[in-house]
MIDOSE-1310 file (N, C-alpha, C; in nm, 2 decimals, decimal comma, always signed):
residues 265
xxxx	+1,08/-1,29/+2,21/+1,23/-1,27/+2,19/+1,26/-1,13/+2,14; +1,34/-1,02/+2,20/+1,38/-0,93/+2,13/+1,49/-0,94/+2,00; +1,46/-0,84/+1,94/+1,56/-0,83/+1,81/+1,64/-0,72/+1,86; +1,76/-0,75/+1,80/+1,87/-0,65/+1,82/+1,84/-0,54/+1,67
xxxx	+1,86/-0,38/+1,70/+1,89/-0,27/+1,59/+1,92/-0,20/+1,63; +2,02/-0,18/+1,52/+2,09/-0,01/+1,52/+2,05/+0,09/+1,44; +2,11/+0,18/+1,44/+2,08/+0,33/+1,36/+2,26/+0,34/+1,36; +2,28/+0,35/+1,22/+2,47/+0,41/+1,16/+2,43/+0,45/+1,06
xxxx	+2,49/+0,58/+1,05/+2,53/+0,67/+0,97/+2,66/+0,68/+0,88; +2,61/+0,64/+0,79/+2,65/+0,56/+0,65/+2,75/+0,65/+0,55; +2,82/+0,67/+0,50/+2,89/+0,74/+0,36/+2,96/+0,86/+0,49; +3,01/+0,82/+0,59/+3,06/+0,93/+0,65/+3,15/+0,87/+0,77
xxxx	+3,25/+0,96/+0,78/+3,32/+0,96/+0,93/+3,30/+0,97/+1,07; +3,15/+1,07/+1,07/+3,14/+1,12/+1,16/+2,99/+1,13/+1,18; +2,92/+1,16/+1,34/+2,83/+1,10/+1,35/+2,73/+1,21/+1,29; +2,63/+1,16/+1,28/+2,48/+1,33/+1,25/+2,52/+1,42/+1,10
xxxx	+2,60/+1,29/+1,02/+2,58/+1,34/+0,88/+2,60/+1,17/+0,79; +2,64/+1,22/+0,66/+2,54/+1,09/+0,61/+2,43/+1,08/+0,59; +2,42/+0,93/+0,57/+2,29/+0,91/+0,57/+2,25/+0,75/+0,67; +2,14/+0,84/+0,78/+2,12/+0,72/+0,89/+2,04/+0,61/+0,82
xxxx	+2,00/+0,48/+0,87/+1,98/+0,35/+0,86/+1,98/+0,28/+0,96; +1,85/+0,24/+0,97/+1,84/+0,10/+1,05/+1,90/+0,00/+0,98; +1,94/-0,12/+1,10/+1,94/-0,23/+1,10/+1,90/-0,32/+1,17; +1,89/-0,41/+1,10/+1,75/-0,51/+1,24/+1,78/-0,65/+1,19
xxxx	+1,86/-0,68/+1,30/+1,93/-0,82/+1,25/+1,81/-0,96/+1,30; +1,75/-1,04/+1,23/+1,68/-1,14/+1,27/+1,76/-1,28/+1,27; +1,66/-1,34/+1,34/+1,77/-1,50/+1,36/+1,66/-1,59/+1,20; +1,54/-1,58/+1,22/+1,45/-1,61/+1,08/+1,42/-1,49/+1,03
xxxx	+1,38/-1,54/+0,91/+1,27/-1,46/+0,83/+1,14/-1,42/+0,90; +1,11/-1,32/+0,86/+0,99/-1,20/+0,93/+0,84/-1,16/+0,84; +0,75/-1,16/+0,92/+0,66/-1,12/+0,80/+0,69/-0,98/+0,76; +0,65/-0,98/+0,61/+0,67/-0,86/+0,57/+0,60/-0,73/+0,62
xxxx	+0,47/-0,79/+0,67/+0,39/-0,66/+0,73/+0,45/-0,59/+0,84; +0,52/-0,69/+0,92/+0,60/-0,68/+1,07/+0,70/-0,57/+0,98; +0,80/-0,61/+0,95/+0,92/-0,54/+0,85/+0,86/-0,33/+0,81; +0,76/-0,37/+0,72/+0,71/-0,25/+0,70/+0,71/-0,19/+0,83
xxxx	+0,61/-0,22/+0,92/+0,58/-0,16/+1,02/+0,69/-0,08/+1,10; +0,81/-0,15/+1,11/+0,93/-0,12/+1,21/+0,97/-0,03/+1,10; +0,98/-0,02/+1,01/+1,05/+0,07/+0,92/+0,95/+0,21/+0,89; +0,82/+0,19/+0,94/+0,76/+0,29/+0,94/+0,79/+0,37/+1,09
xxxx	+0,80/+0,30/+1,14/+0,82/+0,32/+1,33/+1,00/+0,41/+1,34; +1,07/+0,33/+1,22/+1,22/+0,39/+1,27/+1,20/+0,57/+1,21; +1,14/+0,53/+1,04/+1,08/+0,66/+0,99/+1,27/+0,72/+0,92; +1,34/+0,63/+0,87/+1,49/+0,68/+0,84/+1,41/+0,62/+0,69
xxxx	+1,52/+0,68/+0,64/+1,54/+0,70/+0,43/+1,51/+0,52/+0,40; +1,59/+0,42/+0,48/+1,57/+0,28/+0,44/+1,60/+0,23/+0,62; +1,54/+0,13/+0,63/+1,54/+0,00/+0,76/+1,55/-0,09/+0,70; +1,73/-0,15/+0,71/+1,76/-0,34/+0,59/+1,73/-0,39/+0,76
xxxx	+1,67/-0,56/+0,69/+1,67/-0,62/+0,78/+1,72/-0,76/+0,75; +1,80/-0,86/+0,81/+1,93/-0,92/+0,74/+1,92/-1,06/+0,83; +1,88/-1,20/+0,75/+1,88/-1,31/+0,84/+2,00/-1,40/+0,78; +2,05/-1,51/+0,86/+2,13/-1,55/+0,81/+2,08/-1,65/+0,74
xxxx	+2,21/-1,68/+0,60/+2,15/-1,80/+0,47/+2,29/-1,86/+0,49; +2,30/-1,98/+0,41/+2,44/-2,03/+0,34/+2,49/-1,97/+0,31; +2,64/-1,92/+0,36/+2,69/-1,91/+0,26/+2,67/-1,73/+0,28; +2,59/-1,66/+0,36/+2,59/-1,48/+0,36/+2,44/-1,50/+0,41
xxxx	+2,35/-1,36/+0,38/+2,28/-1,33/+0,50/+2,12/-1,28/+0,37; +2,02/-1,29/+0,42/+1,93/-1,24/+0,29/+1,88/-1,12/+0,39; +1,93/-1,03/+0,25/+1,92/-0,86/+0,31/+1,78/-0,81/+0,21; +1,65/-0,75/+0,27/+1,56/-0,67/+0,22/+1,61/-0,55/+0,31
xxxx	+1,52/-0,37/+0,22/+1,53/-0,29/+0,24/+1,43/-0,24/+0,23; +1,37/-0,12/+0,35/+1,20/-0,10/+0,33/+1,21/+0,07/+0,35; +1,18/+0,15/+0,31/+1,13/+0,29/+0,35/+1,02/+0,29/+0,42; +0,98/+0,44/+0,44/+0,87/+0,40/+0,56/+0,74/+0,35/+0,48
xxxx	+0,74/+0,37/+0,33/+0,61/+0,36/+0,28/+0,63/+0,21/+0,19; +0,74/+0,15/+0,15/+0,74/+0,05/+0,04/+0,88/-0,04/+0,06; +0,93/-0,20/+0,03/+1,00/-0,25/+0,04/+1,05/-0,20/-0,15; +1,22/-0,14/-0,14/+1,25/-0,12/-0,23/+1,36/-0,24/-0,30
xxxx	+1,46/-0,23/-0,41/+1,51/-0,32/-0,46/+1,62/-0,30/-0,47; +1,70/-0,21/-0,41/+1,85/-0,15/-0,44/+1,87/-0,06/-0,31; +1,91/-0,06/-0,22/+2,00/+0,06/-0,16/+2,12/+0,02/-0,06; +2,20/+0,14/-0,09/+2,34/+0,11/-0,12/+2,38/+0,17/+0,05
xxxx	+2,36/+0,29/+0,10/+2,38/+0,32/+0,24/+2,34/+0,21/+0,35; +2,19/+0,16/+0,34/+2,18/+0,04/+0,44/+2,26/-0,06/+0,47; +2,30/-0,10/+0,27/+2,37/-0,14/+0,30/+2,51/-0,19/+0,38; +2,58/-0,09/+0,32/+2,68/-0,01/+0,40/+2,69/-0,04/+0,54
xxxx	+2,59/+0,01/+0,60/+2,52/+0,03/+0,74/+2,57/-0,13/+0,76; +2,48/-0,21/+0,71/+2,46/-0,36/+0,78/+2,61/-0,44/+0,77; +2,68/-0,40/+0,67/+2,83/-0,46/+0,68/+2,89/-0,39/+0,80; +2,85/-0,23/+0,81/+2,96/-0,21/+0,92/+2,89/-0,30/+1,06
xxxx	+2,78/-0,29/+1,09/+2,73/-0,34/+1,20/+2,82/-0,49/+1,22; +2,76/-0,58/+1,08/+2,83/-0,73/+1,13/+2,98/-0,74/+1,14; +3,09/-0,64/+1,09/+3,23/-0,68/+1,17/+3,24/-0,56/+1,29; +3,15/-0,48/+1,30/+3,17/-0,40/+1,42/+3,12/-0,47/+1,52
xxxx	+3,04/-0,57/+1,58/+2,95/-0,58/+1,64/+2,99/-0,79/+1,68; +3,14/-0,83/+1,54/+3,24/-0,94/+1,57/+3,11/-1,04/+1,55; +3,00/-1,01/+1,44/+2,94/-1,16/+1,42/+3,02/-1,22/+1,29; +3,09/-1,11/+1,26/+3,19/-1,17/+1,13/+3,31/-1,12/+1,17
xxxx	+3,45/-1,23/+1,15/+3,58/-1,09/+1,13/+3,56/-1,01/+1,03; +3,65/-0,91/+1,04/+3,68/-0,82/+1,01/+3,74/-0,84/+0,87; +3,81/-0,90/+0,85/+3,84/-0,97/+0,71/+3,78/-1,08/+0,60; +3,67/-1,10/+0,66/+3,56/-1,15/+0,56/+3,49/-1,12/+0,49
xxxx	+3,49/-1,09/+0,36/+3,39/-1,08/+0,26/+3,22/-1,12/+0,31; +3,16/-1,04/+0,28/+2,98/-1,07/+0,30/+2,96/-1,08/+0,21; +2,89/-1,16/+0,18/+2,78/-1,19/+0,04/+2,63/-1,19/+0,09; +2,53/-1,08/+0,04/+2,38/-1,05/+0,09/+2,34/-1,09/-0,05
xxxx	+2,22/-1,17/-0,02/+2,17/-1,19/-0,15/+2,00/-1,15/-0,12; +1,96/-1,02/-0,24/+1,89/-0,95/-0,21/+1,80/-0,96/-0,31; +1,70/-0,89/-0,38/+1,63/-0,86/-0,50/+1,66/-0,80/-0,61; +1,82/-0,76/-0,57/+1,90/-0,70/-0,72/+2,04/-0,81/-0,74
xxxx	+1,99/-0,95/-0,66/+2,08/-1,04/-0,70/+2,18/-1,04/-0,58; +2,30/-1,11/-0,59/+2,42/-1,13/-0,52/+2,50/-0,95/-0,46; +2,46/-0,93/-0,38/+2,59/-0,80/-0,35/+2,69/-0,82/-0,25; +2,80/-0,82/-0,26/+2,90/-0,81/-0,16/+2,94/-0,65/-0,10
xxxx	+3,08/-0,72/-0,01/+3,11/-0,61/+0,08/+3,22/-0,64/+0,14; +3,33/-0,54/+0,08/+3,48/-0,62/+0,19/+3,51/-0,52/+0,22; +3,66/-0,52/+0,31/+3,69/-0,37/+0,36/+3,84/-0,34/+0,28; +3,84/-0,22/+0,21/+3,93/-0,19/+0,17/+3,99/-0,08/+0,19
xxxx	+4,12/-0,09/+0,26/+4,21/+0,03/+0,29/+4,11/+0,06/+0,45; +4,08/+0,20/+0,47/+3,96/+0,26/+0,61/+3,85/+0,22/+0,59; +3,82/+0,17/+0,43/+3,64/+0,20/+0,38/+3,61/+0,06/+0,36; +3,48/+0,06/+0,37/+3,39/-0,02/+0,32/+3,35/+0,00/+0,18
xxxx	+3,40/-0,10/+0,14/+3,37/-0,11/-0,05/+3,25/-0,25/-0,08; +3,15/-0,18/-0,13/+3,02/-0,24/-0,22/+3,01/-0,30/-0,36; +2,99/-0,38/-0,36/+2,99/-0,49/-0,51/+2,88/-0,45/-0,55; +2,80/-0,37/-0,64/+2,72/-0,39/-0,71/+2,64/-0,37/-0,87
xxxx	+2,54/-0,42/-0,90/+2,51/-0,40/-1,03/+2,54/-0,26/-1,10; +2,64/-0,24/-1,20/+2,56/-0,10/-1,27/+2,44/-0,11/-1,30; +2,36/+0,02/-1,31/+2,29/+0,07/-1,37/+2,24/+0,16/-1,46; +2,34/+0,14/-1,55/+2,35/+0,23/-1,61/+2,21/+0,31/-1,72
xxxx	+2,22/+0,41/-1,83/+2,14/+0,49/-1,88/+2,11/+0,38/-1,98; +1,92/+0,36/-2,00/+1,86/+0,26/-2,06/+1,83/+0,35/-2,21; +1,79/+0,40/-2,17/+1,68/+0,49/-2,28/+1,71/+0,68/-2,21; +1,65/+0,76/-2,36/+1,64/+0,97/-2,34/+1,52/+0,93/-2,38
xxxx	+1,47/+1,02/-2,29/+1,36/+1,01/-2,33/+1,33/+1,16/-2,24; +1,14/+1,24/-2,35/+1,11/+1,36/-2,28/+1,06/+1,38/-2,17; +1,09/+1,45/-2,08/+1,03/+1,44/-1,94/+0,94/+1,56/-1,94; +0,83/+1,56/-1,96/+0,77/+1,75/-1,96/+0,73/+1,73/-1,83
xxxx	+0,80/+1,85/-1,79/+0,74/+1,92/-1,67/+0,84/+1,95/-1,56; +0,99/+1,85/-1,60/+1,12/+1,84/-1,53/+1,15/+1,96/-1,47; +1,17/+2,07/-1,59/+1,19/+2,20/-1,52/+1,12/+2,28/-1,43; +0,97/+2,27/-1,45/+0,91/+2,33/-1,33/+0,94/+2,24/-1,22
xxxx	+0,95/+2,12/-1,19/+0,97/+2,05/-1,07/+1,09/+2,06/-1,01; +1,18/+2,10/-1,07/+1,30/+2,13/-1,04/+1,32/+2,23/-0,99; +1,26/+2,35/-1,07/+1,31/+2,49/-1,07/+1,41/+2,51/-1,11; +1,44/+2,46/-1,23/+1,58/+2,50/-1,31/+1,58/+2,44/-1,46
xxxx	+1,64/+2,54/-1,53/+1,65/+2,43/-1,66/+1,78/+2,31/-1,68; +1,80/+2,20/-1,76/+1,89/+2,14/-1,73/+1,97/+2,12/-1,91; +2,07/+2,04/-1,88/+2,18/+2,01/-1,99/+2,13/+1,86/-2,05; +2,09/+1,77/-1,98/+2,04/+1,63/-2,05/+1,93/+1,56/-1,94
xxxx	+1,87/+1,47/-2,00/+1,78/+1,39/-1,86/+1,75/+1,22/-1,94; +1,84/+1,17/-1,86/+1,75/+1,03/-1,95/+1,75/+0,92/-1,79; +1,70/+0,81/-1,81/+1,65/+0,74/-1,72/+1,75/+0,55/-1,74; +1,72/+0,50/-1,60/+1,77/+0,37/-1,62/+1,62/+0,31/-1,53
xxxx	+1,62/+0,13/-1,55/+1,51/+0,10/-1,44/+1,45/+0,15/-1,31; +1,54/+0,22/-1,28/+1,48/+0,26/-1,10/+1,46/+0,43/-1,10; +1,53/+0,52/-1,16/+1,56/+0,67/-1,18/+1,57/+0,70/-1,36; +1,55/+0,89/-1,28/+1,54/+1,02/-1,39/+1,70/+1,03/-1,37
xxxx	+1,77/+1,03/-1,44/+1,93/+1,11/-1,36/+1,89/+1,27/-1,56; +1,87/+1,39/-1,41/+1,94/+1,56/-1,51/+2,04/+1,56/-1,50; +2,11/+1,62/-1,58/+2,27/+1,74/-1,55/+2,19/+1,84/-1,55; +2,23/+1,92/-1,41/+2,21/+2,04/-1,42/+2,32/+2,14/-1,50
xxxx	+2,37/+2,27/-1,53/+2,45/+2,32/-1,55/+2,55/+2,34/-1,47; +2,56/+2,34/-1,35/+2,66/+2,43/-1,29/+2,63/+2,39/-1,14; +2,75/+2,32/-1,02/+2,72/+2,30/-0,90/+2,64/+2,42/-0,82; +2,67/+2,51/-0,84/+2,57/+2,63/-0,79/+2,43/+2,62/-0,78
xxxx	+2,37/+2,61/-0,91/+2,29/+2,57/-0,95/+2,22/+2,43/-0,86; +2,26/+2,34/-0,88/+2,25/+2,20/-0,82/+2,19/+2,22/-0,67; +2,33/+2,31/-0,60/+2,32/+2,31/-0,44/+2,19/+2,40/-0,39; +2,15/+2,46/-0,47/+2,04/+2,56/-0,41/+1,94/+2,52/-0,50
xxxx	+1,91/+2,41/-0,56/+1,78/+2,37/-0,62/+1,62/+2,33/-0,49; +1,52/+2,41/-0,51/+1,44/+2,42/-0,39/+1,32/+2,33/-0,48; +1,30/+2,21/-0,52/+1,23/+2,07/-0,60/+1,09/+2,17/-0,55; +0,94/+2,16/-0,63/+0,83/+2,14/-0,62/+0,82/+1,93/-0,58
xxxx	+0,77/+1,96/-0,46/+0,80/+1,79/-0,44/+0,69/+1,68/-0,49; +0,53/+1,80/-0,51/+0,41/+1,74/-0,52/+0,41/+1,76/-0,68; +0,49/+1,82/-0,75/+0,52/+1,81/-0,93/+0,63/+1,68/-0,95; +0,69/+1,68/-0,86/+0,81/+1,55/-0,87/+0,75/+1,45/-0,85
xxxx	+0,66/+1,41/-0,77/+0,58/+1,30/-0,73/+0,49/+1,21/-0,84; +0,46/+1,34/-0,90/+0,37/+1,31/-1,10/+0,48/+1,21/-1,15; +0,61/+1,20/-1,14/+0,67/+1,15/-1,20/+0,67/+1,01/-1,18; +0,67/+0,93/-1,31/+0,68/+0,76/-1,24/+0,80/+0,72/-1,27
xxxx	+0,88/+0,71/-1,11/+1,01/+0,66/-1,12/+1,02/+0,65/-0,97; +1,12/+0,60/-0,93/+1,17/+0,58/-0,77/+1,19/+0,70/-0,74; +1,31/+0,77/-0,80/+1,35/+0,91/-0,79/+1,43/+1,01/-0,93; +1,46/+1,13/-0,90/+1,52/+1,19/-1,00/+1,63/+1,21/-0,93
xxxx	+1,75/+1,21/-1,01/+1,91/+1,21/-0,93/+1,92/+1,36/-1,05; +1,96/+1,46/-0,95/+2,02/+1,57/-1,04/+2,17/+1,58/-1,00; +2,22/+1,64/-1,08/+2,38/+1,55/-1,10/+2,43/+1,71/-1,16; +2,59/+1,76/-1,12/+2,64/+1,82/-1,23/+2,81/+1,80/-1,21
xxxx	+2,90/+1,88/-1,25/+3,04/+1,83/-1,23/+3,06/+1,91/-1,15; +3,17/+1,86/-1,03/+3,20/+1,96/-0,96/+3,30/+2,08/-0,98; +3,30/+2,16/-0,92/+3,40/+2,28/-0,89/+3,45/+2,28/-0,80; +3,39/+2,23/-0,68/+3,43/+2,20/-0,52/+3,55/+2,07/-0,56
xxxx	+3,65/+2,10/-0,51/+3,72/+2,02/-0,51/+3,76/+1,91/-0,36; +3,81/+1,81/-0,37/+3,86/+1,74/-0,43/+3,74/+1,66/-0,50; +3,63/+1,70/-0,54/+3,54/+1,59/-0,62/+3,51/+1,63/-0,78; +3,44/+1,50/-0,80/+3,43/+1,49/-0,94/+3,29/+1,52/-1,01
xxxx	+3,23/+1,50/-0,95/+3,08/+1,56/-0,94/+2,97/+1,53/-0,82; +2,89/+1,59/-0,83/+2,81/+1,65/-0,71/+2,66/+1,63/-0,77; +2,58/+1,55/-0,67/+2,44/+1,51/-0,70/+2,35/+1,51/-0,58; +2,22/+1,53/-0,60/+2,11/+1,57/-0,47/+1,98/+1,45/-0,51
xxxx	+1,95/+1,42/-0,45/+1,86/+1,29/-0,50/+1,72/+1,27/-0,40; +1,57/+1,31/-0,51/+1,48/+1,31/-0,51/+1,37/+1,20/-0,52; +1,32/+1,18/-0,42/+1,22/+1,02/-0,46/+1,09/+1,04/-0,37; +0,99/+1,11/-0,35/+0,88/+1,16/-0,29/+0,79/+1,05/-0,35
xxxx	+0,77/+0,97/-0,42/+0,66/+0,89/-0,44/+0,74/+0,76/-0,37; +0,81/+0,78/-0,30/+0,86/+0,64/-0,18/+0,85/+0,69/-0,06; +0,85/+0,77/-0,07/+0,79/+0,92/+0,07/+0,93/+0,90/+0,16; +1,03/+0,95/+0,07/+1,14/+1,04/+0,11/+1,17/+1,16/+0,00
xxxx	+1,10/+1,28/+0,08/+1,19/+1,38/+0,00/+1,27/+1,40/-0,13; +1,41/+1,40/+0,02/+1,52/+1,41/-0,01/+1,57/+1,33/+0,06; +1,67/+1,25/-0,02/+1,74/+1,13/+0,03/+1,91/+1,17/+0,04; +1,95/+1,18/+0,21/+2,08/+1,30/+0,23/+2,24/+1,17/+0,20
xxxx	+2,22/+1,08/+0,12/+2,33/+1,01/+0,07/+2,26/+0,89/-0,03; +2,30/+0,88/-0,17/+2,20/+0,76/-0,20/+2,29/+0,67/-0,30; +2,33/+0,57/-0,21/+2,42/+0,45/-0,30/+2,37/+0,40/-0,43; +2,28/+0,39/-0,44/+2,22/+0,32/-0,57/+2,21/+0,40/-0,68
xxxx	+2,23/+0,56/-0,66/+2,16/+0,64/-0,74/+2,31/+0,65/-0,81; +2,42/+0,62/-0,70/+2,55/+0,62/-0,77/+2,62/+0,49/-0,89; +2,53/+0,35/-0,89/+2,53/+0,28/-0,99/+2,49/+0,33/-1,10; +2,37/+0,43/-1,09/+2,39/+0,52/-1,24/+2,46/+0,64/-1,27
xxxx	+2,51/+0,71/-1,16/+2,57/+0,82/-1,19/+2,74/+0,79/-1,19; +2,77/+0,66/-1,16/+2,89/+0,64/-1,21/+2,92/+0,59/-1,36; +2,87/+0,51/-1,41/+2,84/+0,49/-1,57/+2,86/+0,61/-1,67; +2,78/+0,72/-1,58/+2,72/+0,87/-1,67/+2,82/+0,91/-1,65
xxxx	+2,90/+0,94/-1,54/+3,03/+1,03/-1,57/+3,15/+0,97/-1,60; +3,14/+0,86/-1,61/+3,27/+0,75/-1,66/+3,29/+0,81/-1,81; +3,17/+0,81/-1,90/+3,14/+0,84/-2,02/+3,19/+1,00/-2,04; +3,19/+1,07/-1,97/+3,19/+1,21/-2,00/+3,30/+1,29/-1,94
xxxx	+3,34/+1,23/-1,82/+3,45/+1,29/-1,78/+3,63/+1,16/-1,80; +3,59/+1,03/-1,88/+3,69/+0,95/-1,97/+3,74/+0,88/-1,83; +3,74/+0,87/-1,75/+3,79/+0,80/-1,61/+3,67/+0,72/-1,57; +3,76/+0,57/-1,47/+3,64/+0,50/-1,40/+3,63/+0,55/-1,25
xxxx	+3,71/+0,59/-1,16/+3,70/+0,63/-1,07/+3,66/+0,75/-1,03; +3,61/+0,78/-0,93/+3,54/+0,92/-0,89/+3,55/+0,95/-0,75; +3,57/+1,07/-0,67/+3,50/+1,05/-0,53/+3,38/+1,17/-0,59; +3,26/+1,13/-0,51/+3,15/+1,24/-0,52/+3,10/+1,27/-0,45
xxxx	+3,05/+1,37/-0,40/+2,96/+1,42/-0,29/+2,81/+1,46/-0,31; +2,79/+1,37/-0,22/+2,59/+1,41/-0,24/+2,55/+1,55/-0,17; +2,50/+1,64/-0,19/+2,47/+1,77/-0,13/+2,35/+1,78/-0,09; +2,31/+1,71/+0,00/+2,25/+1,69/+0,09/+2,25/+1,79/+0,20
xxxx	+2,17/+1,82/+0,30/+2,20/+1,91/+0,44/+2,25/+1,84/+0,49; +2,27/+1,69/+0,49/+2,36/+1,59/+0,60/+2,50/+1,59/+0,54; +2,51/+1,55/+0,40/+2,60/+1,56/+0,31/+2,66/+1,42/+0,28; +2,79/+1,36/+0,19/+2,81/+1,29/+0,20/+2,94/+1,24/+0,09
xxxx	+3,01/+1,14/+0,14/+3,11/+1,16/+0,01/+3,09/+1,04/+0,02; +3,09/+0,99/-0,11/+3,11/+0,80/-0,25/+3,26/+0,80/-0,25; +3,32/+0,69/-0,28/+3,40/+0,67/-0,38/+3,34/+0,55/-0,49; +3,35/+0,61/-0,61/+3,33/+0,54/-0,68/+3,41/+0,50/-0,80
xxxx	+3,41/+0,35/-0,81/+3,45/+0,28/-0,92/+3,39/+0,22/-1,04; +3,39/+0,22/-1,13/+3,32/+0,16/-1,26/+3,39/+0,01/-1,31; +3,34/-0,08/-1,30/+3,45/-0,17/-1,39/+3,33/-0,28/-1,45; +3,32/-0,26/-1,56/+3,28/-0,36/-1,62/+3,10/-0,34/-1,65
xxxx	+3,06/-0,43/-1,60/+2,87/-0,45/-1,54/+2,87/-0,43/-1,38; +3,01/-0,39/-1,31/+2,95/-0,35/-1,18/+3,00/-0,22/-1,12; +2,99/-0,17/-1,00/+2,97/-0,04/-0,93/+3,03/-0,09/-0,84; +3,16/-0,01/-0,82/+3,20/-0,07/-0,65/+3,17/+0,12/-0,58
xxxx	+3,14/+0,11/-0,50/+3,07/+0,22/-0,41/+3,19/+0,17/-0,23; +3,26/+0,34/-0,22/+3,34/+0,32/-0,09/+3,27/+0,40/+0,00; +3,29/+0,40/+0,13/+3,24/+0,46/+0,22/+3,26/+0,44/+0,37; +3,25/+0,52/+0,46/+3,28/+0,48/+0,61/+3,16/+0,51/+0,65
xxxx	+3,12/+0,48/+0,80/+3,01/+0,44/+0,86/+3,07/+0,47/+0,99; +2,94/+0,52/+1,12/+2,95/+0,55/+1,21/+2,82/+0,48/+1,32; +2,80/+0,39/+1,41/+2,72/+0,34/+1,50/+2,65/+0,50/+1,61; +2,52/+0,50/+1,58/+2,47/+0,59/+1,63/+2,41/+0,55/+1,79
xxxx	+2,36/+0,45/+1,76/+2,30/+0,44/+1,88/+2,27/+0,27/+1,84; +2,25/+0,18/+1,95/+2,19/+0,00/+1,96/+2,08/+0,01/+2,06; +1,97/-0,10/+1,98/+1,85/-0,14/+2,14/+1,82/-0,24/+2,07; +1,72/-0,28/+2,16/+1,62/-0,38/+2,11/+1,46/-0,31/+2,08
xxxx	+1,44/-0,43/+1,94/+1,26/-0,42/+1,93/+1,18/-0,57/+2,03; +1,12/-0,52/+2,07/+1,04/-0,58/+2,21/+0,90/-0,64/+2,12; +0,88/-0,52/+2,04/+0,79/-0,68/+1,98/+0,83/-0,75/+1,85; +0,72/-0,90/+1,84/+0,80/-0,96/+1,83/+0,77/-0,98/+1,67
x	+0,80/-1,05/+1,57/+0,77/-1,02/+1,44/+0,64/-1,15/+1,37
């Protein structure tokens, strides 16, 4: 039996920025080795793959090297696919229940808006070696479950940071989110997001990393809302909301290309 997937390009309007994502819709559950494999084979930042349950759909998400626990773009991705593609209207709420619990997805206003956990800042703690892996000195660095989030000083700074990737890798964490406020307007701050021990680089839009970096600038810039741009070579813009214990994350999406996988799982 073939499986239906797509590739959409996620946190964007338009096609060949963003950030791409498989999706690989199953009728069952899949072995996980099968899963890895296609996701090593697609070779994008994350491959969700999404079966139907009661009640919404159980969504995992895999890089090419590891099944991770949070990401917010595939997500994205796999909502736009099920009302683009009329397996759901258009006006129904999704509920994916994943490994970071219950996440939704409704459409609000043009965008697609994401229900999810904050993440906010657990623990400061010292990072030695941050600066050389960076190539820059920074203003703070503390961490939550999954990420390092620095301020750098100054978007300048930020946009032209060239990461040592095999010093960033020493690091035990999914990734380091470097973060500063913007100058570029109309946003609110501007972040580039690092995770080489999941064997992506650089990751050119990253939803999850914005459950913590919305918390951090809620706190410092006195507002819950934000739009922000990931500075990325793809690039990308969030909207973000803070309310409570959760993260709503907005964004549009773009269908790249559909086929089928031929083998079978």
């Amino acid at each position: 039996m073939s499986t239906p997937i797509y590739q959409v390009d996620a946190f964007t309007d338009k096609p060949f920025a963003g950030n791409p994502a498989a999706v690989c819709i199953l009728e069952a559950p899949a072995d996980e080795k099968w899963m890895q494999n296609v996701a090593r084979e697609m070779n994008l930042s994350e491959t969700a793959f999404i079966c139907p349950e009661a009640d919404g759909f159980r969504l995992r998400w895999f890089t090419p090297a590891v099944e991770v626990d949070l990401c917010g773009h595939a997500t994205l991705a796999t909502a736009h696919i099920l009302w683009e593609t009329g397996r759901l209207p258009a006006a129904k709420e999704i509920h994916f229940f994943t490994r970071s619990g219950l996440l939704k997805a409704k459409r609000r206003d043009d965008f697609i808006e994401l229900d999810f956990p904050e993440k906010a800042e657990e623990s400061t703690v010292a990072l030695p070696g941050i600066s050389e892996a960076l190539g820059t000195g920074f203003r703070y660095v503390c961490k939550n479950k999954f990420d390092y989030l620095v301020e750098i000083e100054e978007e300048d700074i930020l946009r032209n940071l060239k990461p040592d990737f095999q010093k960033l890798c020493q690091i035990t964490a999914r990734g380091i989110i470097a973060t500063s406020r913007a100058k570029t307007r109309p946003y609110d701050f501007i972040s580039r997001f690092f995770a080489p021990r999941v064997g992506i680089n650089e990751d050119p839009v990253t939803g999850s990393a914005h459950c913590f970096l919305g918390p951090y600038w809620a706190k410092r810039l006195g507002k819950k809302e934000f739009l922000a741009y990931q500075a990325s070579a793809r690039g990308g813009e969030i909207r973000v909301r803070v309310a409570g214990e959760r993260v709503f994350l907005g964004g549009k999406a773009v269908t790249v290309f559909s086929g089928t996988l031929l083998v079978e799982n």
